[in-house]
C-alpha positions in Angstrom: -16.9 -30.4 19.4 -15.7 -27.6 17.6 -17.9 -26.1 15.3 -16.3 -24.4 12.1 -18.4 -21.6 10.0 -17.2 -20.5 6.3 -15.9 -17.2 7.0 -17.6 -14.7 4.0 -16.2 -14.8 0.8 -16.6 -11.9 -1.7 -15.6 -11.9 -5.1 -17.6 -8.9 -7.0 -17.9 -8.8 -10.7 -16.2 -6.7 -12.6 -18.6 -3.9 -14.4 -18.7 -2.6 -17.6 -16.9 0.7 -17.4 -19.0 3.2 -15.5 -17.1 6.5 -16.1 -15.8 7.8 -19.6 -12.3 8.8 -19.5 -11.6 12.3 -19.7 -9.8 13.7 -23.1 -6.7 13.9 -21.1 -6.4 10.5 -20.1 -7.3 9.3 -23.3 -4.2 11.3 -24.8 -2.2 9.4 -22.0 -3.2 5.9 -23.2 -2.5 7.3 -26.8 1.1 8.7 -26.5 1.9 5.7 -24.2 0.6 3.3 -26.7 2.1 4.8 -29.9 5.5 5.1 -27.9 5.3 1.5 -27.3 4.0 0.9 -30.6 6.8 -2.0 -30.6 5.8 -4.3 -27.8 2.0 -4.3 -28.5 1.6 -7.0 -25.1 2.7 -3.6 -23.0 0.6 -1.5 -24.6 -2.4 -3.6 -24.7 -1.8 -3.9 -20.7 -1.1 -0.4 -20.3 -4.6 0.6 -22.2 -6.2 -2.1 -19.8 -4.4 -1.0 -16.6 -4.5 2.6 -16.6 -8.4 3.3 -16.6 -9.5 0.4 -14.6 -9.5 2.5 -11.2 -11.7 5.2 -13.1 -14.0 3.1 -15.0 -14.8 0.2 -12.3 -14.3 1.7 -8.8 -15.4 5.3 -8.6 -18.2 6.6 -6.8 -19.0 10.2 -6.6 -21.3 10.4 -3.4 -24.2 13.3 -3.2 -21.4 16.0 -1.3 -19.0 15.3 -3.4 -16.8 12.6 -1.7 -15.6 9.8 -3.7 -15.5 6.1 -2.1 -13.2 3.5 -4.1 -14.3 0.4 -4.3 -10.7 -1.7 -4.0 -12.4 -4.0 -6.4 -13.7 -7.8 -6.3 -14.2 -6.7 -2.5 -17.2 -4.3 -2.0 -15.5 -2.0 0.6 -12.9 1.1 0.7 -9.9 0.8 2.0 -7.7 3.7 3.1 -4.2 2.0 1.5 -5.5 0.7 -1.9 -7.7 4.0 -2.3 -4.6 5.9 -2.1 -2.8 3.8 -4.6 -5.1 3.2 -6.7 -5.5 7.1 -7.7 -1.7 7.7 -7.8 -1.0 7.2 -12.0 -3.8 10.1 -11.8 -2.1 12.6 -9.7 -0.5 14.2 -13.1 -3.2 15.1 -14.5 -4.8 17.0 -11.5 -2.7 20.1 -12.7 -4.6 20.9 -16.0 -7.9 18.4 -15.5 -10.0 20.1 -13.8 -12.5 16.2 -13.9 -9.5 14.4 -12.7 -8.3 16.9 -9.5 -12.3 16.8 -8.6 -11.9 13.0 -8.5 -8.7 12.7 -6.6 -9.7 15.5 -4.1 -13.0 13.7 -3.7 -11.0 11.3 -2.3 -9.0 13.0 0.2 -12.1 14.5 1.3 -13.6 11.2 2.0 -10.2 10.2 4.0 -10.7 13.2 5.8 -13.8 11.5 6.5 -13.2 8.0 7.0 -10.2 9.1 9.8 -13.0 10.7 11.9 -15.3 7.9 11.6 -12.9 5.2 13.0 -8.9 5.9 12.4 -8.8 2.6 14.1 -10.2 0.9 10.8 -8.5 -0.4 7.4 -11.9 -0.6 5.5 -15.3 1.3 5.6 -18.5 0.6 3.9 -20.1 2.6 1.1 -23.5 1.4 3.1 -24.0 1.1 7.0 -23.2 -3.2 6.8 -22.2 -5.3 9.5 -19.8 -7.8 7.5 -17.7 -8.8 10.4 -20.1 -8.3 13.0 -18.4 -11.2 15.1 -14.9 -9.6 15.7 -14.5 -8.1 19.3 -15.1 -5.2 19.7 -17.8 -5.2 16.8 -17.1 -2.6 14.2 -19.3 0.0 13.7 -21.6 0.2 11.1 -19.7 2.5 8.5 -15.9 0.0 9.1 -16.3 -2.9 7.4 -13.3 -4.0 9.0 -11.2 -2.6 12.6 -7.8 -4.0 11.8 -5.1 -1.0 12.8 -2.4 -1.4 10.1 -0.5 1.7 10.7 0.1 2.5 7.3 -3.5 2.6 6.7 -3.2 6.8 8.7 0.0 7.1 6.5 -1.3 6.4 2.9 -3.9 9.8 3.6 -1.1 12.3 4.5 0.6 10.7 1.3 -1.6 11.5 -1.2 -3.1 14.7 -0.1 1.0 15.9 0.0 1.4 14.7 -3.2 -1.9 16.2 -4.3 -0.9 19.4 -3.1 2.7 19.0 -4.9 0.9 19.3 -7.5 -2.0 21.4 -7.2 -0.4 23.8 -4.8 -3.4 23.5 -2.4 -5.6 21.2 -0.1 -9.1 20.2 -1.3 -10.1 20.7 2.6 -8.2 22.1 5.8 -6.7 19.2 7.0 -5.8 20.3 10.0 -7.8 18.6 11.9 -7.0 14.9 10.2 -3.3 15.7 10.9 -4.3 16.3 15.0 -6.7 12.7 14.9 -3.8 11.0 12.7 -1.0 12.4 15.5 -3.2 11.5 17.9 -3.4 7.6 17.4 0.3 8.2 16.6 1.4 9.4 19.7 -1.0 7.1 21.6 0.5 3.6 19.6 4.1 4.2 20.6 3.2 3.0 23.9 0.5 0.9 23.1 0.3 -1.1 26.2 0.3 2.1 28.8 -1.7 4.1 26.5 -3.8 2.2 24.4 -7.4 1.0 24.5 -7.4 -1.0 21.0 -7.8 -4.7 21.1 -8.6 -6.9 18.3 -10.2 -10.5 18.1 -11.7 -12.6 15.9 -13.4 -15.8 16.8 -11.4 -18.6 15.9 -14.1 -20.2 13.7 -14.2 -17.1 11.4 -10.6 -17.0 10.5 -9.5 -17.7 7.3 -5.9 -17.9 8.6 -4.5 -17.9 12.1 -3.2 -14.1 11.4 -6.8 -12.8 11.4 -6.9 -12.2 15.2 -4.2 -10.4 17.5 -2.4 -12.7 20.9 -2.8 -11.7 24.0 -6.4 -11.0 24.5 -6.1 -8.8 21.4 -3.3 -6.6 22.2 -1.0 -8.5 19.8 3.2 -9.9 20.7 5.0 -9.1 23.9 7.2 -5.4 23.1 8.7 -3.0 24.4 8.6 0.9 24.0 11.2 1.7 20.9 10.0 4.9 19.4 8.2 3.0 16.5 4.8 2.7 16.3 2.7 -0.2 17.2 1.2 -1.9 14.3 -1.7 -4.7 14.8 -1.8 -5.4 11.4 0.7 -5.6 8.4 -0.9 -4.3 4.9 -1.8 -7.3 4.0 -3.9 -7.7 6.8 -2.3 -10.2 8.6 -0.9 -9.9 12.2 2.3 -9.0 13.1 4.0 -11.3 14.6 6.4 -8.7 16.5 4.2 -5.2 16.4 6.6 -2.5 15.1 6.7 -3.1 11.9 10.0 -1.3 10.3 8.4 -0.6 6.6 4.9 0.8 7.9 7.0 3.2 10.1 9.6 4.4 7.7 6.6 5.2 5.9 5.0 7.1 8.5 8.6 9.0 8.5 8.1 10.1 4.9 4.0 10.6 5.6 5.2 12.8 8.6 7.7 15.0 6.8 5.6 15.7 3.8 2.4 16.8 6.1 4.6 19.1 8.2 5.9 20.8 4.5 2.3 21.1 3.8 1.0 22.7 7.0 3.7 25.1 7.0 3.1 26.1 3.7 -0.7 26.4 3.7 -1.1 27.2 7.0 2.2 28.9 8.3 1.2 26.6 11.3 4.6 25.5 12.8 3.3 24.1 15.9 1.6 21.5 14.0 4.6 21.4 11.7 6.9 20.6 14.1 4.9 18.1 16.0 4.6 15.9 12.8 8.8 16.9 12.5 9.6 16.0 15.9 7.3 12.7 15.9 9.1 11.5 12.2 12.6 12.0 13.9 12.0 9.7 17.0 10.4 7.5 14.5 13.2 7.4 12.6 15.5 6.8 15.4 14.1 3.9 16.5 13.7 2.2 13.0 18.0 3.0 13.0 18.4 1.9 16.5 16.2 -1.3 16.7 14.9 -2.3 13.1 18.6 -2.8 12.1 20.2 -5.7 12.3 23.5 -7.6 10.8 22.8 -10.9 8.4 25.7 -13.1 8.1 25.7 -13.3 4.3 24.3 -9.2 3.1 25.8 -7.5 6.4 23.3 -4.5 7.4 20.2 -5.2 6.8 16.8 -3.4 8.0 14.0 -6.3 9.7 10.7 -6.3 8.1 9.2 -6.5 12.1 11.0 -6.2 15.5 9.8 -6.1 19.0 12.0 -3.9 20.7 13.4 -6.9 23.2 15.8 -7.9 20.4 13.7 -10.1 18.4 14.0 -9.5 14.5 11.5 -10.9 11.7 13.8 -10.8 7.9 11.4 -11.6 5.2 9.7 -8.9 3.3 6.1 -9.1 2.0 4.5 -8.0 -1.5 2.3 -5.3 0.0 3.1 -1.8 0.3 4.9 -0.6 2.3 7.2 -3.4 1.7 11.1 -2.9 2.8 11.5 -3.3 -1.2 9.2 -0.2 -1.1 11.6 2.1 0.9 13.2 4.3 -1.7 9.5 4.8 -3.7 8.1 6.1 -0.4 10.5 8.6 0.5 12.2 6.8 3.5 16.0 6.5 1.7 17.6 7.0 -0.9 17.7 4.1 -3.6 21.6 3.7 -3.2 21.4 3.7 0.5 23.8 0.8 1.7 21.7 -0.2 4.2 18.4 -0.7 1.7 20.8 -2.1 -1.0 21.7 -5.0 1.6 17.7 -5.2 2.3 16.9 -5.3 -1.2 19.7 -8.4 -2.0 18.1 -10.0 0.7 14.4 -9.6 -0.2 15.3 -11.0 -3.8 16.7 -14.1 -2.8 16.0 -17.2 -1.0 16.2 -16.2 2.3 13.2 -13.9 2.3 10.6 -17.1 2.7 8.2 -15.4 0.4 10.3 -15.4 -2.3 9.4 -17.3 -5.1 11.0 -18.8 -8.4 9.5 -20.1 -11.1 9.1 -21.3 -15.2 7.4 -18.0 -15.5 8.5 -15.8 -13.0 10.6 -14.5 -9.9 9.2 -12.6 -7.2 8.0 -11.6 -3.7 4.8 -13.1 -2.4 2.8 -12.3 0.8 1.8 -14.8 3.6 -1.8 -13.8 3.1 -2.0 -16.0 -0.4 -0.1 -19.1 1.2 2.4 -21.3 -1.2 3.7 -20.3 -4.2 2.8 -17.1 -5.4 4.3 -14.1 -6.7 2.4 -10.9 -6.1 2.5 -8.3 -9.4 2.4 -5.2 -7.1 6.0 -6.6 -5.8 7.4 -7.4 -9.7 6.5 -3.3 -9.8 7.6 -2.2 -7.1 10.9 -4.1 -8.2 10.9 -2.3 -11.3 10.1 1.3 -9.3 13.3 0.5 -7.0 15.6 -0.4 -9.7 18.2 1.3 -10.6 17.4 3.3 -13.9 20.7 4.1 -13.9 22.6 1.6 -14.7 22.5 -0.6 -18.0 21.8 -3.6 -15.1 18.9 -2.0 -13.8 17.6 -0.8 -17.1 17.7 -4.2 -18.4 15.8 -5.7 -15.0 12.8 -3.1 -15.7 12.5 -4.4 -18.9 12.4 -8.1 -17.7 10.1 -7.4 -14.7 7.6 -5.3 -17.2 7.7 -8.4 -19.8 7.2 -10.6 -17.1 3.6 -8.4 -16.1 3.1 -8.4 -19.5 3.1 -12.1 -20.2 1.1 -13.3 -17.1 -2.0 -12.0 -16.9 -3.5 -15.6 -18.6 -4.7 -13.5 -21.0 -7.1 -11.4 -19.2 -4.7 -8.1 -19.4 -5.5 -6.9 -16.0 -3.1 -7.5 -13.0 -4.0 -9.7 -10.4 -3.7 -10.4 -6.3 -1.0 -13.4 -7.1 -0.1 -15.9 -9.5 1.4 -19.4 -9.5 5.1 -18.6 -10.8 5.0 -22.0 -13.0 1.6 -21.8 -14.1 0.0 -17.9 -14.4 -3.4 -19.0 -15.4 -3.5 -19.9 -11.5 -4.4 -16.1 -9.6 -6.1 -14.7 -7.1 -8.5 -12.0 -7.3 -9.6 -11.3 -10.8 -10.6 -7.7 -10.2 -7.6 -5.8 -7.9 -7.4 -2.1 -9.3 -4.8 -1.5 -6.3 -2.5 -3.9 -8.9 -3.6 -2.7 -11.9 -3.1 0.9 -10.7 0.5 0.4 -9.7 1.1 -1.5 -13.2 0.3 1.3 -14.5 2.0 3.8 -13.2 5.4 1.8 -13.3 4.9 2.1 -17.0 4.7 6.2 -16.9 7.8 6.3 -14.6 9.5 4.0 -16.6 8.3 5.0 -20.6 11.9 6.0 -21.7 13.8 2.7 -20.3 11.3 0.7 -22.0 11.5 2.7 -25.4 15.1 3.1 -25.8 17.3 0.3 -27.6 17.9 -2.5 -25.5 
């Protein structure tokens, strides 16, 4: 007799706001709300969006380090803590509050990467919430799934910190060598690597929670890539080199060698992150490419270096739609233009249409759902351009704007026929990006239609 046990479900409240905006993100929410004086649904979303990573999921620890709660979910993760603090990165130039905040952050990466860089998600608390996977986690991870872009989305926002800062809140030398070290051990996982991953069946929510084969995941075979256990929406891969989660590590790469150089004048380290991006890159061009009989070139979202190509695209970044906002390609890139056609249409299978929407969803919410942070990224990828690409901004942004069912905050996903049916009430990952797709975006959505 098989004996099933309700895996943990968390759902934190929202609080009351916790930290007062500083006077120059209050001027942001002011000049974006006056310029958008004329669609007062944006605006109020904006004014919503925008401070709900400060105010809700900021904690300033005793040294200084600053853990981000990812929301309804009382633990930090590496990829939403990034994102999350990405509309703030402006500011960090003149707000002295806002650069302590952000490079509070990095400093807890830094942190985090030498606690476990195995983990997605750590613990504000020594816990033991998934004390039943194999191997147990220790007690600062509150969850050991590798997702490769979860060593990616550090790099990323200390570069772009630095971009605009001009320096590094810590030497970060020595997270580049762990981060290059799992790197170099993961693109041959099965000579080289000790990780495994398993979850009793009884405690998965879905069958993606644990890795095949004993916990080393799909059959592969050496490509140049790097091995991936988990996507970033922490499901399995179903073939391990998964093509967006590398490209980003391409772009991750490249900025972090431009950062060592230039702080350090270390080139050694420089050019190991330089030579590591090119033979990632090389094997994304060689075996992540693939021809579709209908949009020609197109990139896989997964591939297992024995021939074996996944086409879909999921709503969590890095995405495949993601590939131009992360540095990988440019946005006119024929081969990503092919990938994007294909991602927005019916034969991605998590792309959805309905009465009140049109988007890309993510096998971990199954049925129909579109995800919000996919209608953004849409929006971030679209060709500003163009009077076609203007005008899909605007849609996608009206879209956000009238399906929140009237909470004004983002949310995991929504039913496309019926809105007032979402996940996760409280996820400042989605509220974040929201956000900042308005600030890249201000002039389309001010200037005559």
């Amino acid at each position: 007799m098989t004996h099933t046990v309700t895996p943990p479900v968390h759902q934190d409240p929202m609080p009351a706001p916790q930290r007062a905006l500083t006077p120059q993100q209050t001027a942001v929410i002011a000049r974006v709300q006056a310029r958008l004086s004329g669609q007062p649904e944006l605006a109020a979303l904006f004014a919503s969006c925008y401070p709900n990573t400060w105010q809700t999921t900021l904690d300033t620890l005793p040294d200084g380090r600053v853990f981000v709660q990812t929301g309804d979910i009382p633990a930090m993760w590496l990829r939403d803590s990034a994102a999350q603090m990405s509309p703030y990165l402006p500011l960090c130039a003149a707000d002295p509050v806002v650069r302590g905040a952000v490079a509070g952050v990095i400093r807890q990466h830094a942190h985090l990467l030498s606690v476990d860089p195995y983990a997605n998600a750590f613990n504000r608390e020594p816990g033991d919430e998934y004390h039943f996977d194999r191997p147990a986690p220790g007690p600062w991870v509150w969850e050991r799934k590798y997702e490769l872009d979860s060593l990616c989305y550090p790099l990323w926002l200390a570069w772009r910190y630095w971009q605009v800062t001009g320096e590094a809140p810590l030497d970060l030398r020595p997270t580049m060598h762990t981060v290059l070290g799992v790197l170099h051990t993961e693109q041959d996982h099965d000579a080289r690597s000790a990780y495994t991953f398993e979850r009793p069946e009884a405690y998965c929510v879905l069958p993606s929670d644990t890795l095949t084969r004993g916990g080393r995941g799909a059959a592969h075979h050496p490509t140049g890539m790097i091995w991936s256990g988990f996507r970033p929406s922490d499901d399995a891969c179903t073939y391990p080199y998964l093509v967006p989660a590398n490209a980003f590590s391409v772009s991750a790469l490249e900025g972090a060698a431009a950062l060592v150089r230039a702080l350090y004048g270390d080139e050694t380290l420089a050019g190991r992150c330089e030579v590591l991006a090119g033979q990632i890159r090389s094997g994304i061009e060689t075996h992540g490419v693939t021809e579709h009989p209908t949009f020609g070139r197109v990139y896989a979202y997964e591939t297992d270096g024995l021939g074996q190509h996944l086409l879909m695209d999921d709503a969590n970044v890095p995405s495949l739609l993601s590939l131009p906002y992360l540095g990988y390609c440019a946005p006119g890139d024929p081969t990503y233009l092919n990938t994007r056609r294909l991602i927005l249409s019916g034969e991605n299978p998590h792309y959805h249409a309905g009465a009140f929407a049109a988007g890309v969803s993510s096998p971990h919410t199954p049925g129909r759902r579109v995800w919000p942070i996919a209608l953004c990224m849409q929006a971030l990828t679209a060709d500003a351009g163009t009077p076609e690409g203007r005008a899909e901004i605007r849609a996608l942004l009206g879209t956000l704007a009238a399906t929140t069912a009237g909470t004004g905050l983002m949310h995991e996903s929504f039913n496309p026929d019926d809105p007032a049916e979402y996940s996760r009430p409280w996820f400042a990952w989605a509220n974040s990006l929201l956000a900042e797709t308005i600030l890249t975006h201000l002039d389309v959505l001010t200037e005559p239609a």
